[in-house]
C-alpha positions as CSV (number, residue, x, y, z in Angstrom):
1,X,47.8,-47.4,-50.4
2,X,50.3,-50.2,-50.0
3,X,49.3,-50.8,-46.3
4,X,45.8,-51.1,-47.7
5,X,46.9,-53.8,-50.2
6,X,48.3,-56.0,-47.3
7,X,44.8,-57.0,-46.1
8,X,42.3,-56.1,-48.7
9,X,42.4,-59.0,-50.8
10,X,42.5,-61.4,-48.5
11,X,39.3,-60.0,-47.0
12,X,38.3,-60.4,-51.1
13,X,39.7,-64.0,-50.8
14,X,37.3,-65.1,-47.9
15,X,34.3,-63.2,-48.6
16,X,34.6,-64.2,-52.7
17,X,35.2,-67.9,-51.2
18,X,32.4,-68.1,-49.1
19,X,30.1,-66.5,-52.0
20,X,31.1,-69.0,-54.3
21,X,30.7,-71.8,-52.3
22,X,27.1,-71.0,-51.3
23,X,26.0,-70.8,-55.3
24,X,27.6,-73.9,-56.0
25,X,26.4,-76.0,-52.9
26,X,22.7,-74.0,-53.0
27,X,21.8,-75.4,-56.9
28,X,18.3,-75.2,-58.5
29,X,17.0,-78.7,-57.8
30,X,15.7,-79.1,-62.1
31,X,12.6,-77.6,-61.4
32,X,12.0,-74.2,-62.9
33,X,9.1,-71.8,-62.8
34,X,7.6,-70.5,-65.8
35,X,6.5,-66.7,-65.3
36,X,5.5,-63.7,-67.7
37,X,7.7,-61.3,-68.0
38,X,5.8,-57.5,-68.0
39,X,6.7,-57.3,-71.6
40,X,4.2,-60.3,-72.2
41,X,7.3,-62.9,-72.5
42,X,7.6,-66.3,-71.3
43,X,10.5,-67.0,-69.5
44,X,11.6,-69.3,-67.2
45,X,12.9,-69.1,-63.7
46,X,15.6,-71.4,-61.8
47,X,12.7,-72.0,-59.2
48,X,14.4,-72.8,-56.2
49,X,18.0,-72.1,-54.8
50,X,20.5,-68.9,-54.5
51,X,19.5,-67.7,-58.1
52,X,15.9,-69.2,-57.7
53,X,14.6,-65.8,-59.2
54,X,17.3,-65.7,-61.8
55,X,16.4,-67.7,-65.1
56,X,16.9,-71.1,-65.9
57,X,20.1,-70.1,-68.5
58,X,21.4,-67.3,-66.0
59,X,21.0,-69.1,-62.7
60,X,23.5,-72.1,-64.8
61,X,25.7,-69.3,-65.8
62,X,26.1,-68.0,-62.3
63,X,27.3,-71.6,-61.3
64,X,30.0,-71.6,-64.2
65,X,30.9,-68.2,-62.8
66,X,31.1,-69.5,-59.3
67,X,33.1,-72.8,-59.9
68,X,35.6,-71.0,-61.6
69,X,35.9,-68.0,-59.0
70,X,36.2,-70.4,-56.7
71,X,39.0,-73.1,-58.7
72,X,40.6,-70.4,-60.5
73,X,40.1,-66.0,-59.2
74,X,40.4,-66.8,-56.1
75,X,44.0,-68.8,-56.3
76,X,45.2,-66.4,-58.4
77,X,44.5,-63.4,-56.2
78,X,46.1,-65.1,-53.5
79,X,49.0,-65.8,-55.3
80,X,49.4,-62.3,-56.6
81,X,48.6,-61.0,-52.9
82,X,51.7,-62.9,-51.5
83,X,54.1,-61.9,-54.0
84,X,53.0,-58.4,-53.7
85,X,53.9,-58.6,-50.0
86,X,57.3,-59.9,-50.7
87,X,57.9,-56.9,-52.4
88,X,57.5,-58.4,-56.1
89,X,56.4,-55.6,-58.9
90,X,55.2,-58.7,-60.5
91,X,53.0,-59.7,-58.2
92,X,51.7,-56.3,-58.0
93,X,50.9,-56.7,-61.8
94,X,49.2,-59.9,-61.4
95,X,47.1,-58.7,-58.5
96,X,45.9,-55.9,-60.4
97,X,44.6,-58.3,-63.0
98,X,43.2,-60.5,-60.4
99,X,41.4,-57.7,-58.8
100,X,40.5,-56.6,-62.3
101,X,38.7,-60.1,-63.0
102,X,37.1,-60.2,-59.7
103,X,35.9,-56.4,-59.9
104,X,34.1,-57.3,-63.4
105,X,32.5,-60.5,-61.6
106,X,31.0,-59.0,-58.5
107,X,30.0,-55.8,-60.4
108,X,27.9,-58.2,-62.6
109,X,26.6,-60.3,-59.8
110,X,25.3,-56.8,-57.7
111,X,24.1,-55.0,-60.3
112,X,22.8,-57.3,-62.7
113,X,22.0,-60.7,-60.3
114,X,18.2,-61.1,-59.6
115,X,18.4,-59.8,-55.1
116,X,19.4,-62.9,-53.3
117,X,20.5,-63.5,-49.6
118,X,24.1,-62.9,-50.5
119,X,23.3,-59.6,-52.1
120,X,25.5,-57.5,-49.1
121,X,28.2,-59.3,-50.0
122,X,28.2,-58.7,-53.6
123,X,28.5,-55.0,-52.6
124,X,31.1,-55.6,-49.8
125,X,33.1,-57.3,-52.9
126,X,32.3,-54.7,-55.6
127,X,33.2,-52.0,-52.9
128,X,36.3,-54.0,-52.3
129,X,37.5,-55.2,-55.6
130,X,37.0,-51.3,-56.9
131,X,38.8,-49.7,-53.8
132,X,41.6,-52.6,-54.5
133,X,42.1,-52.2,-57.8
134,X,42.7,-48.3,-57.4
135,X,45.2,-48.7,-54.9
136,X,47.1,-51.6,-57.0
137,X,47.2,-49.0,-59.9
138,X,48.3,-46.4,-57.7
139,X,51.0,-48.5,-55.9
140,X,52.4,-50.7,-58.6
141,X,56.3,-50.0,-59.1
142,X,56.3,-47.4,-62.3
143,X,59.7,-48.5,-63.1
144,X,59.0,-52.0,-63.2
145,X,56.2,-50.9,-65.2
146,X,59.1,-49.1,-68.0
147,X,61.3,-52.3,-67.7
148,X,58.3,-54.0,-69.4
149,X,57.8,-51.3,-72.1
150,X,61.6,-51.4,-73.3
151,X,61.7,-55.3,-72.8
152,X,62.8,-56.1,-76.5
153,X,61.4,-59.5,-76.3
154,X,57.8,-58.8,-75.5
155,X,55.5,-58.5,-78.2
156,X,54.8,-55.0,-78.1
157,X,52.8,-54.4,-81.4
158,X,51.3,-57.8,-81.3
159,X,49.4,-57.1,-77.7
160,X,48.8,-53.2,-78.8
161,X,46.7,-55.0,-81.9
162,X,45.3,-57.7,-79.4
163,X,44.1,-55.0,-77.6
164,X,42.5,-52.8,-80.3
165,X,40.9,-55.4,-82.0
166,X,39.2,-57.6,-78.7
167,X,38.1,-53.6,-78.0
168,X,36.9,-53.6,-81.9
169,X,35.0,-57.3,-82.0
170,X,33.4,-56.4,-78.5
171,X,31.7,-53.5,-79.7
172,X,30.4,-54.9,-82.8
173,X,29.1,-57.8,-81.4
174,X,27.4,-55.9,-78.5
175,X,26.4,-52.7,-80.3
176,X,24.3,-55.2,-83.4
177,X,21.9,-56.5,-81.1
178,X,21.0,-53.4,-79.0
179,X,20.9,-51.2,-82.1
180,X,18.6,-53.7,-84.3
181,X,16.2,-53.8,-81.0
182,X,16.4,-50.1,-81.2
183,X,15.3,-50.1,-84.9
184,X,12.8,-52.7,-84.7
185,X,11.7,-51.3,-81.4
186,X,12.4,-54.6,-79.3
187,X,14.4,-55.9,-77.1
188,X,18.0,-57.2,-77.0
189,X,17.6,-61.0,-77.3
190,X,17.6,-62.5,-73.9
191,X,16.5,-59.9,-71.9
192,X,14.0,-62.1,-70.3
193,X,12.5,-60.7,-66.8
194,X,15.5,-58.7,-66.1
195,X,15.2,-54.7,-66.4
196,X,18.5,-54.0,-68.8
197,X,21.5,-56.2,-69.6
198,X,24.1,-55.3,-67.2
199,X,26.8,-57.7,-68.9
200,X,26.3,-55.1,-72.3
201,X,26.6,-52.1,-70.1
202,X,30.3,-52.8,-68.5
203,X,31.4,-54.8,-72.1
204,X,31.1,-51.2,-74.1
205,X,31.2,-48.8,-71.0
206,X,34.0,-49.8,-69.3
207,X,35.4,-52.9,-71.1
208,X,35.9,-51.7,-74.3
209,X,37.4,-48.0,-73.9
210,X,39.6,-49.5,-71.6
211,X,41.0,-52.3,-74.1
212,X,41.0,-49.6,-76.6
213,X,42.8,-47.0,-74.4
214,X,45.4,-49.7,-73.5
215,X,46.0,-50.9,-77.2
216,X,47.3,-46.9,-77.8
217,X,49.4,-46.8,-74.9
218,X,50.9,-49.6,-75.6
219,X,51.1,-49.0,-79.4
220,X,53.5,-46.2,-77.2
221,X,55.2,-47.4,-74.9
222,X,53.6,-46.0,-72.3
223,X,54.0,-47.9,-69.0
224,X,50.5,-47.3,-67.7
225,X,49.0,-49.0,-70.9
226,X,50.7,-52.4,-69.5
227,X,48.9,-52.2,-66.2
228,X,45.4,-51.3,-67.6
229,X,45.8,-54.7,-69.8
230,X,46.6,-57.1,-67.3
231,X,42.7,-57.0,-65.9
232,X,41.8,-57.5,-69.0
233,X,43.8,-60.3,-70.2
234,X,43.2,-62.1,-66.9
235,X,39.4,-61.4,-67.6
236,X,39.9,-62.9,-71.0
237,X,41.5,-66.0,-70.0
238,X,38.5,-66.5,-67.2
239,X,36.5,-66.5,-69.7
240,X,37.3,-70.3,-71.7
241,X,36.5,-71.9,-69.0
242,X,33.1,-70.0,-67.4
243,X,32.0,-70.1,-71.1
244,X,32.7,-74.0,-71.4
245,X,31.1,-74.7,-68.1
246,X,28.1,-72.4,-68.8
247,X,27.3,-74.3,-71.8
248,X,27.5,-77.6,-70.2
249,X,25.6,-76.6,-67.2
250,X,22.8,-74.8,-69.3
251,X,22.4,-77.9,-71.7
252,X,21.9,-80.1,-68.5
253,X,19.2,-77.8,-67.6
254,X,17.5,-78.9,-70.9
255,X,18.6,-75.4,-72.8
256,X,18.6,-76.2,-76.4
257,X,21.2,-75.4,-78.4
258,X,22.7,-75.8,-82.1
259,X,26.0,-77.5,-82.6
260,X,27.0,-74.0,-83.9
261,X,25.8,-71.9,-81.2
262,X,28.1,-74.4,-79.0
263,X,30.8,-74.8,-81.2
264,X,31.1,-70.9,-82.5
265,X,31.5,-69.5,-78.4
266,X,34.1,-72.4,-77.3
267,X,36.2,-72.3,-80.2
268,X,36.4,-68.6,-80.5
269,X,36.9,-67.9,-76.8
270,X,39.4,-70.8,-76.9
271,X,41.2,-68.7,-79.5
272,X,40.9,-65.3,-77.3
273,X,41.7,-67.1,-73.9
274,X,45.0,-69.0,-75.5
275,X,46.4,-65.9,-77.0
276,X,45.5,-63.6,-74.1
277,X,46.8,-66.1,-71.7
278,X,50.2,-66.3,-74.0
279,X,50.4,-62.5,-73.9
280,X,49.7,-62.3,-70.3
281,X,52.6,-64.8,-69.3
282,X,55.0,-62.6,-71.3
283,X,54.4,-59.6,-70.1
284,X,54.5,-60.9,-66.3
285,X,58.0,-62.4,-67.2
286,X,59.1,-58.2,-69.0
287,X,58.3,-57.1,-65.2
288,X,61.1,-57.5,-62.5
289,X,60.9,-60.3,-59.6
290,X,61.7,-57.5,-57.7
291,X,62.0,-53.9,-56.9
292,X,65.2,-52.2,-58.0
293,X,67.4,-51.0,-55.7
294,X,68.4,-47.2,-55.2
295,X,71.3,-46.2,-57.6
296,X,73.0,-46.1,-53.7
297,X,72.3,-48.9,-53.0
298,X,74.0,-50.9,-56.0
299,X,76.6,-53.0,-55.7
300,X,79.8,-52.1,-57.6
301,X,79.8,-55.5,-60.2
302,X,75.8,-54.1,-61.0
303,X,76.9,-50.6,-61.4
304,X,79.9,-51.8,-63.8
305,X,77.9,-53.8,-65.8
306,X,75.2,-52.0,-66.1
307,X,72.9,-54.8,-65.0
308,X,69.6,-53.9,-63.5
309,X,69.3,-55.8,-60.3
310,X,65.6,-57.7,-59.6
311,X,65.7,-59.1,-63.1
């Protein structure tokens, strides 16, 4: 698994680059298409460039997506990747966050994306991201992983309830529009020419039970709940500025929107992100630098004083 790690995400590094750079540099000139959806719905398509068939609000999305893959995921998986390769447990704890980010990104972009040239590399990412993430969960140093959940400074209950609730609000806010369209026998609000909404399907398939999971393990102590919540506070903090950026991007494409429906999203995602990123920073710093050393392999001042070395 390790030996895996030492080249995987750099192949996730270039391919995630490239893919990024092509849906920033191939933009929708500002001339969409208006087509009817087969639900008898008018919508309107980017028209022309790499998310020519996606609509005017998700082809701007994508770019928010891309710009910040590109300025922010993909730094931060390198990153992670070199200090995992020093040896660092922490690094191994970022990377499986970064992995985590990127696998939520790519599985968006192949599943829910309308097909585009680049759609063989969404898979090679998803494949990728997926295959990373297992082996970072399965490689990560377990005691490193219990330094964090006795670390008396980190805010053990605090991130337990962080957990719980994100896992709470996400399925309210996702479950109310999907059951209503079930009651009123509709469909979920901007659905447009697209089949199902993907983004609902991983927020309360996979996204929530996993926040949820997480918030009882680490209402616990147990070390594996640290791990499962480092994806998703590094998906969390990704999201301030992808939402930001989408909203800017969307209104220059002449999307209307109220000073609430701008306001609500930024400031409430600015709330999430800030405390996420806050939790995320002190859970890194409850993980060792580095691996400890066999109890053989201690030197005598460490084994007097008890002192765990890698702190």
């Amino acid at each position: 698994m390790r030996a895996t790690l030492r080249r995987l995400p750099g192949l996730v590094a270039a391919v995630g680059s490239g893919a990024a750079a092509v849906g920033l540099l191939w933009r929708p000139s500002g001339h969409p298409v208006s087509v009817v959806t087969p639900r008898a719905q008018a919508a309107q398509l980017a028209g022309d460039g790499l998310y020519r068939y996606d609509t005017v609000f998700t082809a701007a999305g994508n770019t928010a997506v891309d710009a910040v893959v590109l300025a922010l995921g993909i730094p931060l998986l390198a990153t992670a990747w070199l200090q995992f390769r020093a040896g660092s447990p922490r690094g191994a704890v970022l990377l499986t966050g970064a992995l985590g980010y990127l696998l939520y990104v790519y599985a968006t972009y192949a599943l829910g994306v309308a097909y585009n040239p680049l759609y063989l590399a969404y898979l090679a990412l998803l494949a990728a991201c997926l295959f990373g993430l297992v082996a970072a969960f399965a490689t990560t140093d377990r005691a490193a992983l219990a330094a964090a959940a006795a670390d008396t400074e980190l805010p053990h209950r605090f991130l337990s309830r962080f957990l719980l609730t994100s896992a709470a609000v996400t399925a309210g806010l996702w479950l109310q529009p999907l059951v209503t369209a079930l009651l009123q026998g509709t469909t979920p609000p901007g659905l447009d020419v697209y089949t199902t909404p993907v983004t609902y399907a991983l927020d309360l398939a996979v996204i929530t039970p996993a926040a949820a999971l997480a918030g009882v393990l680490v209402r616990r102590r147990e070390p594996l709940g640290y791990l499962i919540a480092a994806p998703l506070l590094v998906t969390l903090v990704m999201l301030l500025p992808t939402i930001t950026l989408s909203t800017a991007l969307q209104a220059a494409a002449r999307i209307s929107f109220t000073a609430a429906e701008v306001a609500g999203p930024i400031a409430g995602f600015g709330i999430l992100g800030g405390v996420a990123a806050w939790l995320l920073v002190r859970l890194l710093r409850a993980v060792p630098t580095m691996a400890a050393a066999p109890y053989a392999e201690r030197s005598p001042a460490e084994l007097d004083l008890g002192v765990p070395p890698g702190r």
